[in-house]
C-alpha positions in Angstrom: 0.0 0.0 0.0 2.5 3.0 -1.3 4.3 4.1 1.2 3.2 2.9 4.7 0.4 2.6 6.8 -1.4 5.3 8.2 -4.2 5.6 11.0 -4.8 8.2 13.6 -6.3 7.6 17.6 -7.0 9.5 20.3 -3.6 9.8 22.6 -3.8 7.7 25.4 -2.9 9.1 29.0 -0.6 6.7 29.8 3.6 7.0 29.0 6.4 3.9 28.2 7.0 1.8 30.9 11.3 0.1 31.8 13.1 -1.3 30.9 13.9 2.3 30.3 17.3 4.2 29.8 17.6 7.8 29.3 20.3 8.7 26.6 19.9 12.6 26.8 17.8 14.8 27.3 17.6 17.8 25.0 13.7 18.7 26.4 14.8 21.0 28.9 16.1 24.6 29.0 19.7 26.2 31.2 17.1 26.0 34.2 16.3 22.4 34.1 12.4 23.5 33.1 10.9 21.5 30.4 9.6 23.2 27.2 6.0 22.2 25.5 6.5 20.8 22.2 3.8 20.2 19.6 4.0 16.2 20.0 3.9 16.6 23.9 2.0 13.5 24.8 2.5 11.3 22.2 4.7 8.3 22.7 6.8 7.0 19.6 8.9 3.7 19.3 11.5 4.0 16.6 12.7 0.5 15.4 15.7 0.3 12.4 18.7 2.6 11.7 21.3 3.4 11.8 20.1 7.1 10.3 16.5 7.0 8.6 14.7 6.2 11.9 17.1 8.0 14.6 16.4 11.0 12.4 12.9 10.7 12.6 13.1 9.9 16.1 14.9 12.9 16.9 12.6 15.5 15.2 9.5 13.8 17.2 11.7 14.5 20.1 12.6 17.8 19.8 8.8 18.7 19.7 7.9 16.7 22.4 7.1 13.4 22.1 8.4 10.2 24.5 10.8 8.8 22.4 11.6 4.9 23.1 14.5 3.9 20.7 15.1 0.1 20.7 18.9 -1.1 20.5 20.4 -4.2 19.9 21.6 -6.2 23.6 25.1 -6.0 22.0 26.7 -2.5 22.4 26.0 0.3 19.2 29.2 0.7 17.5 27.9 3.9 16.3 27.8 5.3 20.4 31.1 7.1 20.6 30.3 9.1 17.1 29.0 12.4 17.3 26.2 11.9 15.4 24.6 9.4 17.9 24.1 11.6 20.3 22.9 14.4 17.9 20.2 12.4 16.5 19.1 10.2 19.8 19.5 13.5 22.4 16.1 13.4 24.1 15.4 9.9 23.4 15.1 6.4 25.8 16.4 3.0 25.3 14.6 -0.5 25.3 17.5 -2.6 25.0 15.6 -5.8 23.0 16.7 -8.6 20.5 14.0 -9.0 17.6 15.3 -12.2 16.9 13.9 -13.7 20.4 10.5 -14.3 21.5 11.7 -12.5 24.9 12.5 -9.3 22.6 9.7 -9.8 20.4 7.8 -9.9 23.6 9.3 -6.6 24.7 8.9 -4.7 21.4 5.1 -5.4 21.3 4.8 -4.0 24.8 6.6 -1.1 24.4 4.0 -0.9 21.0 0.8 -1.4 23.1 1.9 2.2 24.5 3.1 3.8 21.6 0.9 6.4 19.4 3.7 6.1 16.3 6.1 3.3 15.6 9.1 4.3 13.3 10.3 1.7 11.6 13.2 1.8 9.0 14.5 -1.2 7.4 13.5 -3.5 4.5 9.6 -5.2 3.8 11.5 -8.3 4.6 12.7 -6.6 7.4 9.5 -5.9 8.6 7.9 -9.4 8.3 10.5 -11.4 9.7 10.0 -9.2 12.6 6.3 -9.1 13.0 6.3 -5.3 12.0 4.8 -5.4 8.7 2.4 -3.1 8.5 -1.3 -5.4 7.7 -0.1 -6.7 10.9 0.1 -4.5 12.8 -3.1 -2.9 11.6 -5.2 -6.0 13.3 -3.2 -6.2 16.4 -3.0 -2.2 17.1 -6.1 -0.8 15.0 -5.3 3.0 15.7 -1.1 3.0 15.5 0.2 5.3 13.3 2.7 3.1 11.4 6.0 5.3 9.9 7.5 3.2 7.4 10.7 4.4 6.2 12.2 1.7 3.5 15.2 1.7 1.2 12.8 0.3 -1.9 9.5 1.3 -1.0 6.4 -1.5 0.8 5.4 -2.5 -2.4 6.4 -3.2 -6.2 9.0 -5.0 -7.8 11.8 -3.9 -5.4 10.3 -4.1 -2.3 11.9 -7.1 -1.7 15.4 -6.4 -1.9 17.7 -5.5 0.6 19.1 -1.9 0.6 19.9 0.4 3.7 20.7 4.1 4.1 24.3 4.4 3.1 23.8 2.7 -0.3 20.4 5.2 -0.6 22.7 8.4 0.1 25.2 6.4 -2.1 22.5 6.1 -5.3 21.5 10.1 -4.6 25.0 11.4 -4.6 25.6 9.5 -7.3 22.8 10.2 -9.7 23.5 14.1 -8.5 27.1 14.7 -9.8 26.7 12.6 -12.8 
């Protein structure tokens, strides 16, 4: 269905439960006060990197919204670079494996409180992690589903791998030629 899946639901009251850990926070002003954003309210877990979904992440952070970012139970090699904490300031961690039942079991927690999942990666991606977005339609009827993929959800190169390097890559390229 083009280019994602889209649906819209009242925002519940509630917020993202632990595991929980806060990378930085960018919310608050020299005084420590917190500043309203337009997305106060609205909880958001961003799934996929490393640049298409921290980016999005980061721009629903900045106006306000809870921010859960999941991360692999192995350390980010990406941590130390400047960038990381540019484009996760103001963000949380759910530290969760896809590729077990105990971290699929986290993820689908951490969506039964989200308002927005953010997920960048491939279709295949997506299915083989129970993301894809039909799915996720029947399980949580009124999540708005951000799908950010190298190829597009559909058509005949929805099923190949890609990922955001070779997409800069391809731009670049076509640009200066």
């Amino acid at each position: 269905s083009g280019m994602g899946c889209w649906a819209i639901r009242d925002v519940p009251g509630g917020s993202l439960e632990p595991p929980l850990r806060l990378v930085h926070d960018s919310q608050t002003d020299r005084q420590g006060f917190r500043m309203p954003g337009v997305f106060d309210g609205i909880n958001v877990l961003e799934i996929g990197g490393p640049l298409a979904a921290a980016i999005a992440g980061r721009y629903f952070a900045d106006y306000g919204a809870n921010v859960l970012r999941t991360e692999a139970p192995v350390a980010d090699p990406d941590r130390g670079e400047h960038w990381f904490a540019v484009h996760n300031r103001g963000k949380a961690s759910l530290i969760a494996d896809p590729g077990t039942s105990a971290g699929r079991a986290a993820i689908l927690d951490a969506l039964g409180a989200a308002d927005v999942l953010v997920f960048a990666g491939t279709q295949r991606q997506a299915e083989a992690a129970g993301l894809a977005c039909g799915r996720l339609e029947e399980q949580f009827p009124g999540l708005v589903h951000v799908a950010i993929t190298p190829l597009g959800t559909g058509g005949p190169f929805a099923g190949l791998d890609g990922d955001d390097e070779r997409a800069i890559g391809a731009l670049a390229s076509a640009a200066f030629d």
